[in-house]
C-alpha positions, 0 to 999 in steps of 0.5 A, spaced: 743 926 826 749 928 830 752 931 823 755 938 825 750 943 822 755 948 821 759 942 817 753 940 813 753 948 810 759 948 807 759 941 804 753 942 801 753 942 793 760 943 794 766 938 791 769 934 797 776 937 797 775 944 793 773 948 799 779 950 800 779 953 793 773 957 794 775 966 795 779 967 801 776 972 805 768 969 803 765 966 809 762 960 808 757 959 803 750 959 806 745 953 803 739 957 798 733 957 803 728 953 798 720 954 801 718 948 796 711 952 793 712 958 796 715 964 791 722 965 793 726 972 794 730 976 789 737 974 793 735 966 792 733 967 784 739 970 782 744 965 786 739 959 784 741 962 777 748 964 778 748 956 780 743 952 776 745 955 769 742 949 766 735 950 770 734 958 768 728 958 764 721 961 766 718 953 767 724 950 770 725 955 775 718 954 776 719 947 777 724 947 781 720 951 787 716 947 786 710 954 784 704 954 781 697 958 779 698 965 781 705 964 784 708 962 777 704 968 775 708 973 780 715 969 780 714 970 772 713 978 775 719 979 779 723 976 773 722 981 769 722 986 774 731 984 774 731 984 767 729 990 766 733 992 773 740 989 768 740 983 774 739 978 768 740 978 761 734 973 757 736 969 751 732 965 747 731 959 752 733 961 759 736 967 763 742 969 765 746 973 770 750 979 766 756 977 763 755 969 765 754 964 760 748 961 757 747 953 759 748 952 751 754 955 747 756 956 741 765 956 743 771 957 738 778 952 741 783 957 741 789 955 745 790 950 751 794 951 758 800 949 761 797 942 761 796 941 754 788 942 755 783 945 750 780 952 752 774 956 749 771 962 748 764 964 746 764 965 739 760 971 740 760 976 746 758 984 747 764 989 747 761 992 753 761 987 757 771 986 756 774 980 756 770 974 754 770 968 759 774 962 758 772 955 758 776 949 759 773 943 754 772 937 758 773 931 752 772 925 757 766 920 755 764 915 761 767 909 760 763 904 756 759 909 751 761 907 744 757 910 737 752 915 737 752 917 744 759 918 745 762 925 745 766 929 739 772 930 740 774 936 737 781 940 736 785 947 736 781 952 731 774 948 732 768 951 732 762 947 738 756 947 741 757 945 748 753 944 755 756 950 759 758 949 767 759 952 772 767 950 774 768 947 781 776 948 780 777 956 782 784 957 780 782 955 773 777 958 768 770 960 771 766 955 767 768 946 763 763 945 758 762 938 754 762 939 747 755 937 744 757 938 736 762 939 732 759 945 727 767 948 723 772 944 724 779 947 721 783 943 717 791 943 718 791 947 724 797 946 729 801 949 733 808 950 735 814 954 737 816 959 732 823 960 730 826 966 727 830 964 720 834 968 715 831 973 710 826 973 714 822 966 713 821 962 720 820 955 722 816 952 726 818 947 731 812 942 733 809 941 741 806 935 740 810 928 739 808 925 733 809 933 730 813 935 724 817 941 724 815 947 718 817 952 713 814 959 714 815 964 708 816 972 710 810 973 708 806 968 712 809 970 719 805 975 722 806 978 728 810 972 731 817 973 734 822 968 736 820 964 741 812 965 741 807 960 742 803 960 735 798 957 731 798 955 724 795 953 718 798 948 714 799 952 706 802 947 702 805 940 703 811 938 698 813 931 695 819 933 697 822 937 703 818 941 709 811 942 709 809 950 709 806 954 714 802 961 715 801 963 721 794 965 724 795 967 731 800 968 736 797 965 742 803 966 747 809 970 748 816 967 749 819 973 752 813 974 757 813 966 759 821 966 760 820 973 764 816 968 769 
């Protein structure tokens, strides 16, 4: 009971440690005002959402304060009312803030990070709405689980469904997610260093340990450049010497990662 108020508002919901990480200039974060049975305001609903992806749907809301009879039937009222004012967007089985991710996402594993992590994005996002969110692929199983419950893991160039979460690290991608389904796996996908080579082939140099450096022929270097971060797919293997390559995708610019 003697615990400091001002102390419980800024650890509440909040990971011990990553405080310190949140925006610089915001004040401390003030705990939604939650009146179990009494319809909350349009400020609580949206940061409600915003924070509980998982809990955006017309009955879960509902549930979640705790709303009945004609409270549900206003609750339902003011929610469309924000649709309708662009404060949400509606998918087919819950609500969202615009530009944010729904709780479950179709995501395509495009690249990793400085420390070799998977990162996704939405397999499909509106134009208007500029760059697609990233989404950093979160592959740990809880220790024990074996057989049917334990998670995929997927690759580089995989296409997944995945639970969506709101990152609690904010120097990194606003959203983890826990792949639920592997639904197209790219075969002989990889990645490595592109090097230039006479007659204008190339060669691909692994960045994984147990990688095998690759041939590229002219016509499959793409727009890579010597020193780039690239993804390929493996286009032929031989019997005897290096096995092919074309590249898919320039993931990174060598020239800008020894510029910093």
């Amino acid at each position: 009971m003697s615990r400091n108020p001002r102390e419980r508002t800024k650890t509440m919901g909040k990971r011990p440690g990553k405080i310190g990480r949140a925006s610089r200039d915001a004040a401390p974060v003030e705990p939604l005002n939650i009146v179990h049975g009494a319809l909350p305001s349009r400020e609580v609903i949206l940061r409600f959402i915003a924070e509980h992806p998982q809990k955006a749907s017309k009955r879960e809301l509902a549930k979640a304060f705790g709303l009945k009879g004609d409270s549900r039937v206003e609750l339902k009222h003011m929610l469309r009312d924000l649709e309708q004012e662009g404060m949400l967007q509606k998918t087919r089985k819950s609500l969202i803030r615009p530009g944010a991710l729904p709780p479950v996402t179709v995501l395509d594993i495009t690249t990793r990070d400085k420390d070799g992590e998977l990162i996704a994005r939405p397999a499909e996002w509106p134009e208007d709405q500029g760059v697609a969110p990233a989404v950093a692929i979160r592959q740990t199983s809880p220790a024990g689980r074996q057989g049917k419950g334990k998670t995929p893991v997927a690759g580089m160039g995989d296409r997944v469904v995945a639970k969506i979460f709101p990152a609690a690290d904010r120097g990194g991608p606003a959203y983890t997610a826990r792949i639920i389904k592997i639904i197209d796996k790219r075969r002989g996908a990889t990645m490595g260093v592109f090097r230039t080579a006479p007659g204008g082939a190339g060669r691909l140099l692994p960045i994984e340990r147990r990688g095998e450096e690759m041939l590229i022929d002219p016509d499959y270097t793409g727009d890579a450049k010597d020193g780039d971060l690239v993804e390929v797919e493996i286009a032929r293997l031989g019997r005897f010497g290096l096995p092919r390559a074309k590249v898919r995708s320039v993931v990174g610019s060598g020239a800008s990662e020894k510029a910093s």
